[in-house]
ROSE-4610 file (N, C-alpha, C; in Angstrom, 1 decimal, always signed):
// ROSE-4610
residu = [X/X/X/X/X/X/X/X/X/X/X/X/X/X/X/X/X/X/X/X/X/X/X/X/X/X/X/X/X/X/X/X/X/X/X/X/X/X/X/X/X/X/X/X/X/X/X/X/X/X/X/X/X/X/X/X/X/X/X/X/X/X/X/X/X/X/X/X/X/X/X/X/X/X/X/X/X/X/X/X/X/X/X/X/X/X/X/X/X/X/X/X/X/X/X/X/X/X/X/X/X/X/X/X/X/X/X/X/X/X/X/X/X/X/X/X/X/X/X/X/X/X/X/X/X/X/X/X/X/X/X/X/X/X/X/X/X/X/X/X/X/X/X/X/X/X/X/X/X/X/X/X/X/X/X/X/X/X/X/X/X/X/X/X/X/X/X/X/X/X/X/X/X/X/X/X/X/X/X/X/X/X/X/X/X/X/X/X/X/X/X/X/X/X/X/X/X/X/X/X/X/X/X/X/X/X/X/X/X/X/X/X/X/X/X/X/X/X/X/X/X/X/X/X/X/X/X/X/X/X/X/X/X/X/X/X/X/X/X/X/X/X/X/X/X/X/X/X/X/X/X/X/X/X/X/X/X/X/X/X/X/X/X/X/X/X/X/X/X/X/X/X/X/X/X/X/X/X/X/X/X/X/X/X/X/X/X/X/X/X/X/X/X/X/X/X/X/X/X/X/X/X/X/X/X/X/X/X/X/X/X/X/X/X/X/X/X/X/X/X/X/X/X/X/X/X/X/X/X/X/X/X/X/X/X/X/X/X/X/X/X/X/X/X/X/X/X/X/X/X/X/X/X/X/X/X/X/X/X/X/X/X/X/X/X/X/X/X/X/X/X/X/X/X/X/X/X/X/X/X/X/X/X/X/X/X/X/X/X/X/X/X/X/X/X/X/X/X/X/X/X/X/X/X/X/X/X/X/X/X/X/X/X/X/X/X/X/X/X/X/X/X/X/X/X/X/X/X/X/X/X/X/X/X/X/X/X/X/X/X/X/X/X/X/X/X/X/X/X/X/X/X/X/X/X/X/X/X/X/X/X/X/X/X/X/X/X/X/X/X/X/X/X/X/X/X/X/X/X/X/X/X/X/X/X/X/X/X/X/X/X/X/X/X/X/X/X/X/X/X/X/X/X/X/X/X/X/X/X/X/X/X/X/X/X/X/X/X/X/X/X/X/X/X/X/X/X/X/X/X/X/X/X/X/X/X/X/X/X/X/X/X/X/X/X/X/X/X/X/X/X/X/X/X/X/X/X/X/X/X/X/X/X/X/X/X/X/X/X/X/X/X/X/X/X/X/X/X/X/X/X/X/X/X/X/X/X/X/X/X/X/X/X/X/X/X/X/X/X/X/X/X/X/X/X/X/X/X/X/X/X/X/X/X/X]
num = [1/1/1/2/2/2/3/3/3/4/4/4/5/5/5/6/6/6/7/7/7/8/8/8/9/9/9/10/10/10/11/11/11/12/12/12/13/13/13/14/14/14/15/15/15/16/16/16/17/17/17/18/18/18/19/19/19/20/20/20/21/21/21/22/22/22/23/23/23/24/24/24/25/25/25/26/26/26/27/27/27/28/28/28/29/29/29/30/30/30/31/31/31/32/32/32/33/33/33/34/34/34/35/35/35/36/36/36/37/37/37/38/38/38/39/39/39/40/40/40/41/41/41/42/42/42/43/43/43/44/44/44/45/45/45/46/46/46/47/47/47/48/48/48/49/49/49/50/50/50/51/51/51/52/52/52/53/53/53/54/54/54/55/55/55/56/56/56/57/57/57/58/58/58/59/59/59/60/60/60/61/61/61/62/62/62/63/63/63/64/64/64/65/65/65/66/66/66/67/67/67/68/68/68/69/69/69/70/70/70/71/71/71/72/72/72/73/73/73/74/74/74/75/75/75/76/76/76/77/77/77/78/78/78/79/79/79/80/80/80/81/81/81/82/82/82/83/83/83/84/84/84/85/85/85/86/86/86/87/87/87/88/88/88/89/89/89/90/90/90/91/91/91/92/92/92/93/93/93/94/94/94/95/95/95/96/96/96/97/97/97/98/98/98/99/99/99/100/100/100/101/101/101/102/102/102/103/103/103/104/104/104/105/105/105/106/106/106/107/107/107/108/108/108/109/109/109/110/110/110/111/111/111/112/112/112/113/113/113/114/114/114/115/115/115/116/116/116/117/117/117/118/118/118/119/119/119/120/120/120/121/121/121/122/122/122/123/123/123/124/124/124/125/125/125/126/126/126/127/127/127/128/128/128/129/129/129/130/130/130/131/131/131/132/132/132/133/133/133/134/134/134/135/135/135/136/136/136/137/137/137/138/138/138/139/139/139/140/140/140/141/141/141/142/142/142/143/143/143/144/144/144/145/145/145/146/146/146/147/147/147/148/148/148/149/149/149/150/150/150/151/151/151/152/152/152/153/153/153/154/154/154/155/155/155/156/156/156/157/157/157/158/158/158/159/159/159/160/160/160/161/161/161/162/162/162/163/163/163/164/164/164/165/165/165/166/166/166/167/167/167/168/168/168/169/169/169/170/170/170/171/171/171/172/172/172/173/173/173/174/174/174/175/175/175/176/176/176/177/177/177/178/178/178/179/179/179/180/180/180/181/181/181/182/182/182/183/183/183/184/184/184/185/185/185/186/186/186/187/187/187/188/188/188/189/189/189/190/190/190/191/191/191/192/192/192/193/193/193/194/194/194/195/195/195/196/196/196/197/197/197/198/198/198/199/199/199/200/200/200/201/201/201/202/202/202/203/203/203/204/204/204/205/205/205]
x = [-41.9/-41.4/-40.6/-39.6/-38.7/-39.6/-38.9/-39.3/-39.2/-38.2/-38.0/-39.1/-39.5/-40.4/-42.2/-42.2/-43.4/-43.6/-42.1/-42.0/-42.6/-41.9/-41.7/-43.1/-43.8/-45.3/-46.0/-46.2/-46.7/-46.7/-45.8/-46.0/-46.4/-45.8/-46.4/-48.4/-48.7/-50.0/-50.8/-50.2/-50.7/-50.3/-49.6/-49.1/-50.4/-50.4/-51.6/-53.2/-53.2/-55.0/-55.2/-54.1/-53.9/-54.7/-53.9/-54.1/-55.7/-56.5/-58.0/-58.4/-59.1/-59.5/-61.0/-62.0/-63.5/-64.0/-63.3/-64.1/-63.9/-62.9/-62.8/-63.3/-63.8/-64.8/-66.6/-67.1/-67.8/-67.9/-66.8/-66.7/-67.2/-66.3/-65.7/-67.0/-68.0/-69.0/-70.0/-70.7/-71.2/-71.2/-70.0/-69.9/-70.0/-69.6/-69.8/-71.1/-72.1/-73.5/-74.6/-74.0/-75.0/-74.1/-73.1/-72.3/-71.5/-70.8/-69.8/-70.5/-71.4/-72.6/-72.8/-73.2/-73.4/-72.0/-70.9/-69.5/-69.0/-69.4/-69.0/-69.5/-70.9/-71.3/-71.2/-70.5/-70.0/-68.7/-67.7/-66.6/-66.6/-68.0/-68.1/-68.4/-68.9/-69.1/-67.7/-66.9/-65.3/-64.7/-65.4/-64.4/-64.4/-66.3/-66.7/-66.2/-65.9/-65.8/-63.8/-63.4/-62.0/-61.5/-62.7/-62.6/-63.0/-63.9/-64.5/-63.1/-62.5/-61.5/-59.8/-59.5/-59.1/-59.3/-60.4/-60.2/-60.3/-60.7/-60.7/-59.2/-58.3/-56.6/-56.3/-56.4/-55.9/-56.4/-57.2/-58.1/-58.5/-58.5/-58.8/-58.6/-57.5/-56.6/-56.5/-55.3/-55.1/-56.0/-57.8/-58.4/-59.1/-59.5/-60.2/-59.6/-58.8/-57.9/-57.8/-57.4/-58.1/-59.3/-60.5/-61.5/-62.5/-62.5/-63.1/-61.9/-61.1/-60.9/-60.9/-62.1/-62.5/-63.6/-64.2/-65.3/-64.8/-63.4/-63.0/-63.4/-63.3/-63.3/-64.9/-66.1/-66.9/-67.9/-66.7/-66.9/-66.9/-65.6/-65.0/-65.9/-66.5/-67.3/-68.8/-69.2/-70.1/-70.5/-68.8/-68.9/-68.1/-67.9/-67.7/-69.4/-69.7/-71.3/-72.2/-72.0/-73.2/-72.1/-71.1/-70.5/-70.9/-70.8/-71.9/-72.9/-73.9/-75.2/-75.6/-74.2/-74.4/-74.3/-73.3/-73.2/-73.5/-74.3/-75.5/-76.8/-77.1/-78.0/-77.9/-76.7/-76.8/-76.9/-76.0/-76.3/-77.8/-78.2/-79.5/-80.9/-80.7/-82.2/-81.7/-83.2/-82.7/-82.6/-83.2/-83.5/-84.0/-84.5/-85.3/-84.9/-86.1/-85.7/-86.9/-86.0/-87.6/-87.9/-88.3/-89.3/-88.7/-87.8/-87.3/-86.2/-86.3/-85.5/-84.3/-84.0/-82.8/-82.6/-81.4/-81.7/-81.5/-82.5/-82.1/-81.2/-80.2/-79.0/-80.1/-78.8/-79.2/-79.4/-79.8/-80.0/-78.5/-78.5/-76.5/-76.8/-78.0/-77.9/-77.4/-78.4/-78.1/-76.7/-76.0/-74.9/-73.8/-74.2/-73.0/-73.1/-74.4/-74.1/-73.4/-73.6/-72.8/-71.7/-71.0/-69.5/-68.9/-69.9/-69.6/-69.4/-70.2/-70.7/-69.5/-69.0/-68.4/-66.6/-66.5/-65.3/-65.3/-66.4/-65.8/-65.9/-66.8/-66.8/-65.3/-64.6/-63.1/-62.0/-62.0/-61.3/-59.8/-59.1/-57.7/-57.7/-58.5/-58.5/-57.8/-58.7/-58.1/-56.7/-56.7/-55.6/-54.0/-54.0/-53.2/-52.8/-53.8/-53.7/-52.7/-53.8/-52.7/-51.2/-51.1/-50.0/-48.8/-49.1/-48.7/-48.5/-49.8/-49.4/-48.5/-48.7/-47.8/-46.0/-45.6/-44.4/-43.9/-44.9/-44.7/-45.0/-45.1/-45.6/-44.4/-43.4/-42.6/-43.0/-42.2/-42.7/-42.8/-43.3/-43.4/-44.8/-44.8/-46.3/-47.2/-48.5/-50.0/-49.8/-49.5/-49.6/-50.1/-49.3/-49.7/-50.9/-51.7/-53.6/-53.6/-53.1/-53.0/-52.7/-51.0/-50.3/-51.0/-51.6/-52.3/-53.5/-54.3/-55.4/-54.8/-53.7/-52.8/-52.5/-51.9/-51.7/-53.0/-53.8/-54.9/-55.6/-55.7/-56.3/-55.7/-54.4/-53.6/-54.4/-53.9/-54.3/-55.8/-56.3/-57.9/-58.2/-57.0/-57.3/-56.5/-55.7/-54.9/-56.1/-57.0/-57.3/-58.5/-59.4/-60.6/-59.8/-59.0/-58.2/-58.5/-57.7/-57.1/-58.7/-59.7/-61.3/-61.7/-61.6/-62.4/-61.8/-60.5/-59.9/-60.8/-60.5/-61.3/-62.7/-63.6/-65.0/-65.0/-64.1/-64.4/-64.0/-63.2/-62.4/-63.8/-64.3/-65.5/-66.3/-66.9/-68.3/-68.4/-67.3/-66.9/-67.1/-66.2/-66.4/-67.8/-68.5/-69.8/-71.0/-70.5/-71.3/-71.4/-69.8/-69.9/-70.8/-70.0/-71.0/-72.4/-72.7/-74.3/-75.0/-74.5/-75.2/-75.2/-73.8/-74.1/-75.0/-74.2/-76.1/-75.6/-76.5/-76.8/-76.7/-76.8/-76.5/-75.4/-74.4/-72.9/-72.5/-73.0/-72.5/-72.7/-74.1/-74.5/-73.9/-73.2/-72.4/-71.0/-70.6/-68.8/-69.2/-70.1/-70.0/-70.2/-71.3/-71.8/-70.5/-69.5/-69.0/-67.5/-67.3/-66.3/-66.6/-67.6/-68.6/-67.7/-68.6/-68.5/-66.9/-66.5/-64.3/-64.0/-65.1/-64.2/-64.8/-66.1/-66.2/-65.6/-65.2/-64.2/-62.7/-62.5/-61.1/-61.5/-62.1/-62.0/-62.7/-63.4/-63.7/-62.4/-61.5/-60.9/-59.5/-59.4/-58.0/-58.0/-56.5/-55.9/-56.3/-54.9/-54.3/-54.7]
y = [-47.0/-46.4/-47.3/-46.7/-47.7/-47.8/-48.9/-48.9/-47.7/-46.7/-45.6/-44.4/-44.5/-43.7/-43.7/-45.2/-45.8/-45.2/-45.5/-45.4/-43.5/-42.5/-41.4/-41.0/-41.6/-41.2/-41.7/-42.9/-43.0/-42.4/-41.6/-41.2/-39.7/-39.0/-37.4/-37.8/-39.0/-39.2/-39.3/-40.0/-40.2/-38.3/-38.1/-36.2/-35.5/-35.4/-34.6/-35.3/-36.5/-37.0/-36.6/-36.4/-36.3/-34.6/-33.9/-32.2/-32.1/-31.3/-30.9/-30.0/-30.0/-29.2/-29.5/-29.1/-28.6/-30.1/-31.0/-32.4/-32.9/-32.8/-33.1/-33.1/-31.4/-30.7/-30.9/-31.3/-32.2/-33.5/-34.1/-35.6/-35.7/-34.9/-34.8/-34.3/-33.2/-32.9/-33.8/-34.3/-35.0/-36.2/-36.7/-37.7/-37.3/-36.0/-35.9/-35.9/-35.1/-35.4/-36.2/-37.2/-38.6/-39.3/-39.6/-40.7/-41.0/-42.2/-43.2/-43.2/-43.6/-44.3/-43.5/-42.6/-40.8/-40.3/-40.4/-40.0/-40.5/-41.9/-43.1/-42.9/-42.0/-41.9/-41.0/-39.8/-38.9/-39.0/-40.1/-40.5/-41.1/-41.7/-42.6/-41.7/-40.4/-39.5/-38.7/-38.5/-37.8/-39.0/-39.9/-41.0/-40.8/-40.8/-40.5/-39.6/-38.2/-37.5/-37.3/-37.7/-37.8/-38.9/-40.1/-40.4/-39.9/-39.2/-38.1/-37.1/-36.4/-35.5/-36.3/-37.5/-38.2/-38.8/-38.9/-39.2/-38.1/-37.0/-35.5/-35.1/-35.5/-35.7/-36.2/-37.6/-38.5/-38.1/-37.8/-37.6/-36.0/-35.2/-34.1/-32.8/-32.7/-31.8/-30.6/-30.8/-29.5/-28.8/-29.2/-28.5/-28.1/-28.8/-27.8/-26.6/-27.2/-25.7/-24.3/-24.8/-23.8/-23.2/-23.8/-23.2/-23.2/-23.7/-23.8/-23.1/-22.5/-22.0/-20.9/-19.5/-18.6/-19.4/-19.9/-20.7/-21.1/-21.6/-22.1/-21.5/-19.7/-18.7/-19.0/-19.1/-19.3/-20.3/-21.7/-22.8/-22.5/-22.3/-22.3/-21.6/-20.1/-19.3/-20.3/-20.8/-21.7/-23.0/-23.6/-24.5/-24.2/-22.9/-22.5/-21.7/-21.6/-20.8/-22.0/-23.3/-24.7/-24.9/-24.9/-25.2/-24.9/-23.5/-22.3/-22.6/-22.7/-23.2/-24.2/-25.5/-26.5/-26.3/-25.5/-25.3/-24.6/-24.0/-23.0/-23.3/-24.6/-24.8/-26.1/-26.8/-27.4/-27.1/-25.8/-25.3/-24.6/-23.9/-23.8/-24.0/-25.4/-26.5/-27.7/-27.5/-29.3/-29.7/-30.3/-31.1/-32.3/-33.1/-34.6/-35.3/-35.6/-36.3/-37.3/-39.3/-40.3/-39.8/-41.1/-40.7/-40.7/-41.6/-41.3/-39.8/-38.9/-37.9/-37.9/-38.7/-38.8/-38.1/-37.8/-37.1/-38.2/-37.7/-38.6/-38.3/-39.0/-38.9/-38.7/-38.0/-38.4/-39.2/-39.2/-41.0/-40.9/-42.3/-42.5/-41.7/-41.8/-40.8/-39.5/-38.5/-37.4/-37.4/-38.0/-38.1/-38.0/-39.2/-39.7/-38.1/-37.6/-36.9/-35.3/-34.9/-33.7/-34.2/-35.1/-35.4/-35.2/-35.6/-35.4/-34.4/-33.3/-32.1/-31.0/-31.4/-30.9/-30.7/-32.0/-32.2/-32.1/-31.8/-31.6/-29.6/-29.2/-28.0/-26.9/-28.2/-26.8/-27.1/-26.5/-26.4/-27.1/-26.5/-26.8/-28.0/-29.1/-30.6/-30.8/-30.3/-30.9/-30.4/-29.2/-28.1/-28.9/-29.2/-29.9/-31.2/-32.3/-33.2/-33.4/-32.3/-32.0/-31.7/-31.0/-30.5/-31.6/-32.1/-33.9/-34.9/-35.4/-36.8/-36.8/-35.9/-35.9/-36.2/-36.0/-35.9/-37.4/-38.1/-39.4/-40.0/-39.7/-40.4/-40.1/-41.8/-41.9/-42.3/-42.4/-43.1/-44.4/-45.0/-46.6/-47.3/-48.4/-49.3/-48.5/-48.6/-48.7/-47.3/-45.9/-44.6/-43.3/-42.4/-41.6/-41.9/-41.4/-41.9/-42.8/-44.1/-45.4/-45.0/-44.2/-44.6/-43.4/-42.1/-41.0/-41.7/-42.7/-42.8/-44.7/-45.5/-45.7/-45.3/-44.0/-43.1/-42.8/-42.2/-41.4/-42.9/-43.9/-45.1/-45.2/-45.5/-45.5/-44.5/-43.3/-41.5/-41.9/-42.2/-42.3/-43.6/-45.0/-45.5/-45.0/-43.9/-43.9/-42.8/-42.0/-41.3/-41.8/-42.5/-43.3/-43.5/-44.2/-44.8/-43.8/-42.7/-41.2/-41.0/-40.8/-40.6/-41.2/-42.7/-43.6/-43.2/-43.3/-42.8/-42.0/-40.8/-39.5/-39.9/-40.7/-40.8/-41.4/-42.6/-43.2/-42.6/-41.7/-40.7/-39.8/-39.1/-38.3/-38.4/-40.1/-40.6/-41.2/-41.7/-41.9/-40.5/-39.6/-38.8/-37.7/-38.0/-37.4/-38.3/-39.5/-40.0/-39.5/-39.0/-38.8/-37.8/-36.8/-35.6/-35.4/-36.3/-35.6/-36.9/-37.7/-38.0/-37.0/-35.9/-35.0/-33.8/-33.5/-32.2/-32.6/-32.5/-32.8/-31.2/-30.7/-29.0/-28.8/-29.0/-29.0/-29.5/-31.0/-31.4/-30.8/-29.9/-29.4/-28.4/-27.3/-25.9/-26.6/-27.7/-28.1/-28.5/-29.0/-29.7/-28.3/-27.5/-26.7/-25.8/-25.0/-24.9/-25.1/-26.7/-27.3/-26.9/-27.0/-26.6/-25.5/-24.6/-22.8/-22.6/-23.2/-23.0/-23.6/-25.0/-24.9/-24.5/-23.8/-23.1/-21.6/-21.4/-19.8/-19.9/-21.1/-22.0/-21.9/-22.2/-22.3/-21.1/-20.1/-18.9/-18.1/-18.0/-17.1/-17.6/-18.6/-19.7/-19.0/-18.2/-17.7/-18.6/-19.6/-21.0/-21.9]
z = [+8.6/+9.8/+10.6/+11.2/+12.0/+13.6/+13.9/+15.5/+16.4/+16.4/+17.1/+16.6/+15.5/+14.7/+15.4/+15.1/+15.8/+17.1/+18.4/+19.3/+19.7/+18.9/+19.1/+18.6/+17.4/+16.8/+18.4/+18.8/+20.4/+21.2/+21.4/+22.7/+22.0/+20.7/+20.9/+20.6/+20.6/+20.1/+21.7/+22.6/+23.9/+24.3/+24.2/+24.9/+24.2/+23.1/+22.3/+22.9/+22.7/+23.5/+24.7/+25.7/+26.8/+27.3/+26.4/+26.6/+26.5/+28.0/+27.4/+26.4/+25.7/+24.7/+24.8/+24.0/+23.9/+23.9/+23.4/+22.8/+24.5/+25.0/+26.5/+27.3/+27.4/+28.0/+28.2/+27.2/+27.1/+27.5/+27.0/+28.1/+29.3/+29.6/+31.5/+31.6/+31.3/+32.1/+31.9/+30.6/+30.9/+31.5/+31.7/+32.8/+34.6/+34.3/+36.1/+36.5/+35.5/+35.8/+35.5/+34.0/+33.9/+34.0/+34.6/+34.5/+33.9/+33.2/+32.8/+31.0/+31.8/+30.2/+28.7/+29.8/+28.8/+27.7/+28.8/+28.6/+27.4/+27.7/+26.0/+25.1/+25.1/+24.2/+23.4/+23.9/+23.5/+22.8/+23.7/+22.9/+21.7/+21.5/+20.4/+19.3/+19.6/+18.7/+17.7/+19.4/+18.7/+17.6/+18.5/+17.3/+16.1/+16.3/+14.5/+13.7/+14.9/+14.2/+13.6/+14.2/+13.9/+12.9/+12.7/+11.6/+10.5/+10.1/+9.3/+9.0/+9.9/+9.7/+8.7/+9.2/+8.9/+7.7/+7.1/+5.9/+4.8/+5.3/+4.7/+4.5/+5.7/+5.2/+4.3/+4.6/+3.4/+1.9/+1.5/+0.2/-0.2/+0.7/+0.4/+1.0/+1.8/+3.0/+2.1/+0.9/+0.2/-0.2/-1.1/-1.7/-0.7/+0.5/+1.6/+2.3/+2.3/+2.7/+1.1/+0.6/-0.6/-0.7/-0.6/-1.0/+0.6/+1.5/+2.6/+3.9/+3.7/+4.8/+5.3/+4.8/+5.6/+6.4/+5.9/+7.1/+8.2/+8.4/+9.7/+10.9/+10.5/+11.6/+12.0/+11.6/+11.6/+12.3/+11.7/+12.6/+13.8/+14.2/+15.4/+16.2/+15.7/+15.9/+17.0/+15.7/+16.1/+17.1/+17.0/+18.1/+19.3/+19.7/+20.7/+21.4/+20.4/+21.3/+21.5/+20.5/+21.0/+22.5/+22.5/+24.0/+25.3/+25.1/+26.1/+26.3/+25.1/+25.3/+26.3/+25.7/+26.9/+28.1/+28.4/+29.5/+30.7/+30.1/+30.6/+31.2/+30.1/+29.7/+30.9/+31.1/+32.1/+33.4/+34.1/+34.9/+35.8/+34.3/+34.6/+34.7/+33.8/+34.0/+34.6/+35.3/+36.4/+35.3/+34.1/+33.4/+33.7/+32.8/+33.3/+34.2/+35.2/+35.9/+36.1/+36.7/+36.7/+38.3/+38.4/+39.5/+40.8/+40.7/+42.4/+42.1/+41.1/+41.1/+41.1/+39.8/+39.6/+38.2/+37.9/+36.3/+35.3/+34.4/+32.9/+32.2/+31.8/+30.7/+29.5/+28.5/+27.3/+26.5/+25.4/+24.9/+24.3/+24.0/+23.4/+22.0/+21.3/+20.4/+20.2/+21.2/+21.7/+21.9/+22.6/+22.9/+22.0/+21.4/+20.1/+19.2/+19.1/+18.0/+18.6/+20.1/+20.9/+20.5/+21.0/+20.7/+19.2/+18.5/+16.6/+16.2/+17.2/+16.6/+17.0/+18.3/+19.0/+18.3/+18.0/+17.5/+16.4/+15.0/+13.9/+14.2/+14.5/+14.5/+15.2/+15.7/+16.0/+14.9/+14.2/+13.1/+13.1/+14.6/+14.9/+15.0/+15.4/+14.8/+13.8/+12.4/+11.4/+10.8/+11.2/+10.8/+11.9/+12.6/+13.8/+13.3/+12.6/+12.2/+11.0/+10.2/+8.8/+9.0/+10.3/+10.2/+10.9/+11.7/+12.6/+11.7/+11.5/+10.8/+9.3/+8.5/+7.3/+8.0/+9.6/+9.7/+9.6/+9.7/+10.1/+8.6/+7.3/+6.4/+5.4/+5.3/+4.4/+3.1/+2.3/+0.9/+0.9/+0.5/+0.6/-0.4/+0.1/-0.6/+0.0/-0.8/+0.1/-0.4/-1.0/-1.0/+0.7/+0.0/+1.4/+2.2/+0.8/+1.5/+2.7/+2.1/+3.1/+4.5/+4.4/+5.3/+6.6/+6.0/+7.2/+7.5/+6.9/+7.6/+8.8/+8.0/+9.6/+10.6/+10.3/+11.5/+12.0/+11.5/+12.0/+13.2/+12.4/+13.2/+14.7/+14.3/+15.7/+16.3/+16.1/+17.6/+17.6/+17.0/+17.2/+18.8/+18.2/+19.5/+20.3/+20.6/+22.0/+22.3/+21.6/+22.3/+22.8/+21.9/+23.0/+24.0/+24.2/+25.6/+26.7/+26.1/+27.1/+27.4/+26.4/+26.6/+27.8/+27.3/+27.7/+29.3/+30.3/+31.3/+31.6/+30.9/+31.9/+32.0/+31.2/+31.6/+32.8/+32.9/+34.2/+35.5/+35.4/+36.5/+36.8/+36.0/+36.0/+36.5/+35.9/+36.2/+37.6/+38.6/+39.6/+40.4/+39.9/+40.6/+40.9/+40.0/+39.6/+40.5/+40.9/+41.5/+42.6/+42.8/+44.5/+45.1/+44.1/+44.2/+44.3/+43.2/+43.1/+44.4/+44.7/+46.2/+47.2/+46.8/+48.2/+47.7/+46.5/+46.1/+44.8/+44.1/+42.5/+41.9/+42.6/+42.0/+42.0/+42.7/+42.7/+41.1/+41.0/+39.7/+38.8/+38.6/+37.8/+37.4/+38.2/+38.0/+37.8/+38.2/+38.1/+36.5/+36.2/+34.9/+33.4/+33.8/+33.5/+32.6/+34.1/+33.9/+33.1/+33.0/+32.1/+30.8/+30.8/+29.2/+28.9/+29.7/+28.9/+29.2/+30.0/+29.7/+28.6/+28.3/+26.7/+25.6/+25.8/+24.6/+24.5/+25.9/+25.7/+25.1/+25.5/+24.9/+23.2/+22.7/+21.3/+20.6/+21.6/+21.1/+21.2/+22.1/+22.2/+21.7/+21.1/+20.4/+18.9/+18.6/+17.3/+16.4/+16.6/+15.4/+16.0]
């Protein structure tokens, strides 16, 4: 790829991490109501999971789409209603709290693995990806394989970046909040949830 190539892959990579979608939605709320901490942990999950998707490109894009793609409707199906759940589910239970009544985050586990779950389960990930990074893959050394899971590396870091941003925007702001009522966070966050699981329930292509 030339320099202007690189340049032009950059920035539609920062424009696409940028846009909210479901894996976002999750971010941003769990950070408004456990924090910064919680939020990374969830990013660390997209990561995973976009490196998972990303290597399903490089090595095996065409045959999944052959034989695995009435299930997509399904997926989608499915991680739009764990979304709701969360977000329902945050609104409506205090949930744990220690002793001076504060709430407990989840463990980075829990965490890491909503974010995994979250992001492989909306299909238009990988279907978006397939359809993007191939534009950028000339012929050269190292074979395609090589050069989409380059690509994929790159958008993986600009979007922790874009991630990593909004947790701290969130978790700042989540602080403020829940000093003045902790219930407030709970319905602002709540609700980011169930918008993005209506976003991916009610999304065509």
């Amino acid at each position: 790829m030339t320099l202007g190539e690189w340049l032009a892959y950059l920035a539609a990579c920062l424009a696409v991490a940028a846009v909210p979608g479901p894996s976002l939605s999750l971010i941003i709320a769990t950070s408004l109501r456990h924090g910064a901490r919680a939020g990374l942990a969830n990013v660390a999950g997209t990561q995973a999971g976009f490196a998972l998707l990303v290597l399903i490109l490089a090595f095996g894009f065409q045959a999944l789409l052959e034989h695995a793609a009435p299930l997509f409707f399904w997926l989608r199906l499915t991680g739009a209603a764990y979304l709701v759940w969360l977000g329902a589910r945050m609104i409506f239970s205090a949930g744990a709290r220690d002793e001076g009544g504060k709430d407990i985050p989840p463990t980075a586990r829990a965490g890491f693995a909503r974010g995994f779950l979250v992001l492989v389960s909306n299909p238009k990930v990988l279907l978006f990806l397939g359809a993007f990074l191939p534009q950028f893959v000339h012929a050269g050394p190292g074979g395609a394989a090589g050069r989409i899971i380059l690509l994929g590396a790159v958008f993986m870091a600009i979007a922790a970046t874009t991630d990593t941003l909004y947790v701290l925007a969130a978790g700042r702001a989540g602080s403020i909040v829940s000093s003045r009522k902790a219930a407030l966070g709970r319905i602002i966050g709540g609700a980011v949830l169930m918008g993005g699981g209506a976003w991916l329930a009610l999304s065509r292509r």
